[in-house]
Structure formats: structure tokens, C-alpha cells
KEDREN-47492 format. One line per field, with one value per residue (C-alpha): residue in one letter; x, y, z. Coordinates in nm, 4 decimals, decimal comma. Layout:
BEGIN
residu <- A | ... .
x <- X | ... .
y <- Y | ... .
z <- Z | ... .
//
This chain:
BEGIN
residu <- X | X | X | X | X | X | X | X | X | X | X | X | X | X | X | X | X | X | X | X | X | X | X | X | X | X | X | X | X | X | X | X | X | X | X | X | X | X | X | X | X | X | X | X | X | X | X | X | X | X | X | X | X | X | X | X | X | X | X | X | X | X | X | X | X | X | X | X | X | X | X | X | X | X | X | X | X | X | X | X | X | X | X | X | X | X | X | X | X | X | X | X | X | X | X | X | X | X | X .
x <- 1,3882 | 1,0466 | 1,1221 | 1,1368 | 0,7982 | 0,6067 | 0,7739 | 0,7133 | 0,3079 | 0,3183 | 0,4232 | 0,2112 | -0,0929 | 0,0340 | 0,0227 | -0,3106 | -0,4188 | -0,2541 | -0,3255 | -0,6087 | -0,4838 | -0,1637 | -0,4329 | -0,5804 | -0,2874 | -0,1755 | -0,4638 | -0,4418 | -0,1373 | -0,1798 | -0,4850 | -0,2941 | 0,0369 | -0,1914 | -0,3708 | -0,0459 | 0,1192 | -0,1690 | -0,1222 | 0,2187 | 0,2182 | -0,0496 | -0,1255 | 0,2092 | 0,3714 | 0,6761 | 0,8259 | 0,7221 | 1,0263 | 1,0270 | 0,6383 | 0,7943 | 0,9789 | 0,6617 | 0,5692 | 0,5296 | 0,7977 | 0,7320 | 0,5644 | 0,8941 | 0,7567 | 0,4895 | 0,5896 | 0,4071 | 0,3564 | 0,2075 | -0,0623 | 0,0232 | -0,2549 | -0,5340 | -0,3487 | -0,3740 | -0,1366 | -0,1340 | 0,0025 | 0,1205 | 0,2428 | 0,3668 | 0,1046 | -0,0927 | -0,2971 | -0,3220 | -0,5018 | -0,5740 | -0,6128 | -0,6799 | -0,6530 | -0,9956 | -0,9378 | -1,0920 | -1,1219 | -0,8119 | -0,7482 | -0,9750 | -0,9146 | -1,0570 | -1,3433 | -1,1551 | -1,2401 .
y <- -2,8078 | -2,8119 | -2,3693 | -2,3854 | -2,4966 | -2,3441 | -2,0345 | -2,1274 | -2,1593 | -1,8741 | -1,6790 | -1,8186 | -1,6898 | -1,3663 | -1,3420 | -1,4820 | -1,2469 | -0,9520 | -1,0025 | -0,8095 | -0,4890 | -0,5503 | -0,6029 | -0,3044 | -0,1011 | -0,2366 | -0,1590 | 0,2334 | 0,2345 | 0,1291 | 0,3181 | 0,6478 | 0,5598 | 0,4492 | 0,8110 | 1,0421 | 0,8887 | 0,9404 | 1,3020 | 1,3050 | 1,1358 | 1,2839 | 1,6325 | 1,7285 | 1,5237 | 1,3709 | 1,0647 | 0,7565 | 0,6904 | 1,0764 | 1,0525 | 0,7590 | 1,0472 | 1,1894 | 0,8812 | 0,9659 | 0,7440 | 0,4097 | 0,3345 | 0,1807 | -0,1270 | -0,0225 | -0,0446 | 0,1874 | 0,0535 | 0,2065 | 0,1338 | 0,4186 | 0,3177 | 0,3615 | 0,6076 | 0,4141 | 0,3743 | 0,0937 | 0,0980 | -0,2650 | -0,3697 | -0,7669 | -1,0324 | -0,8732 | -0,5479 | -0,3766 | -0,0636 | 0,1375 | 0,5459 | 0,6680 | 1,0367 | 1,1285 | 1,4344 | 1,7776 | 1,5388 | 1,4633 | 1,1073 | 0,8766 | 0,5588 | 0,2426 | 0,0499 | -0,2119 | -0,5776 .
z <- 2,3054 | 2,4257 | 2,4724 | 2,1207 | 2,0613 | 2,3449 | 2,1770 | 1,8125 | 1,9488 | 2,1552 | 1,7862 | 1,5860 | 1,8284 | 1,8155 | 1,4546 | 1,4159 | 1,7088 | 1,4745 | 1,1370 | 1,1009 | 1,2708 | 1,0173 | 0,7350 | 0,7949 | 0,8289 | 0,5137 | 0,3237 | 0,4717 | 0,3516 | 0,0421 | -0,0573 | 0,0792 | -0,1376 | -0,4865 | -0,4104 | -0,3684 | -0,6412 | -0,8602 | -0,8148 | -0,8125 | -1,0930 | -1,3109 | -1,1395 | -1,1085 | -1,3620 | -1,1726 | -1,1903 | -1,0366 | -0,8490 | -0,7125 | -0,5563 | -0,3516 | -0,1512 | -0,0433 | 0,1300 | 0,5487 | 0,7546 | 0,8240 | 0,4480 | 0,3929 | 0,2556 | 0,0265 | -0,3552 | -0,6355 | -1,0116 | -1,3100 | -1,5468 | -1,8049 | -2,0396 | -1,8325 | -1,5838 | -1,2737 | -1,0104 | -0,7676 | -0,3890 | -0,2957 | 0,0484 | -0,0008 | 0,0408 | 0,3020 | 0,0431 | -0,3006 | -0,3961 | -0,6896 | -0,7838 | -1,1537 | -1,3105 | -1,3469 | -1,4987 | -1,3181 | -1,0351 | -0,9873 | -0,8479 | -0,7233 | -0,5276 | -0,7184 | -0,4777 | -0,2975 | -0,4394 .
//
């Protein structure tokens, strides 16, 4: 049993070691997905669940929602980011400032 622990440690080093780079990946991620679906959505006026096609492979596990009222869509990867892009008009979309 003691395998199971030295393993358990060596894990939970590895994670703390990563979490940033997965942070940061998540919040790319994120950002990109809130700023495609905000054209998508409001540029090219498709539906929410067709701009998740456009997503590149491997953004498998980000989620987009809708704010319809104040024509924002949000990227979301679980627990680890969240981030923002709203119809600006002629400017097209533009990624909230991260919090």
C-alpha cells in the first residue's frame, strides 16, 4: 500500500506543478470560444449550438451560454476559467477585460 501513496503524492505535485499552464490554457480558450461565438452569434446570426462547430479540436470541454439581453456570450471551461465577448455594433465583438 505504501505505492499507493508515494503515487497519490507524486500526483498531487504534478498538478500543483501544472495548474497554471492548465489555467492559462483555459483562459485562451475561453476568451477565443466567448469571441467566435459572439460573431457567430451576432454577426452572422446563427445559432448558439451551431458556432460550437466552429470550435478548433481539442476545445472539447469548453461550454458557450448566452446573455441575450445585453448580447454577451460567455466561454466557460469547468472550474478552472470564464470569459466574456459582447456585440458592439460596427465593431463587432469585443472580449470583456478579464476580472
Amino acid at each position: 500500500m505504501p505505492w499507493v501513496l508515494g503515487f497519490a503524492v507524486l500526483f498531487a505535485l504534478f498538478l500543483v506543478w501544472k495548474l497554471p499552464a492548465f489555467k492559462a490554457q483555459a483562459e485562451l480558450g475561453s476568451a477565443y470560444a466567448a469571441r467566435v461565438g459572439c460573431s457567430c452569434r451576432y454577426v452572422e446570426g446563427r445559432s448558439l449550438e451551431s458556432c460550437q462547430t466552429d470550435f478548433e479540436p481539442g476545445m472539447e470541454m469548453v461550454s458557450l451560454s448566452e446573455d441575450a439581453a445585453t448580447k454577451t456570450i460567455t466561454g466557460s471551461v469547468p472550474l478552472l476559467a470564464s470569459r466574456s465577448a459582447r456585440y458592439a455594433g460596427a465593431s463587432g465583438c469585443l472580449i470583456n477585460p478579464a476580472n
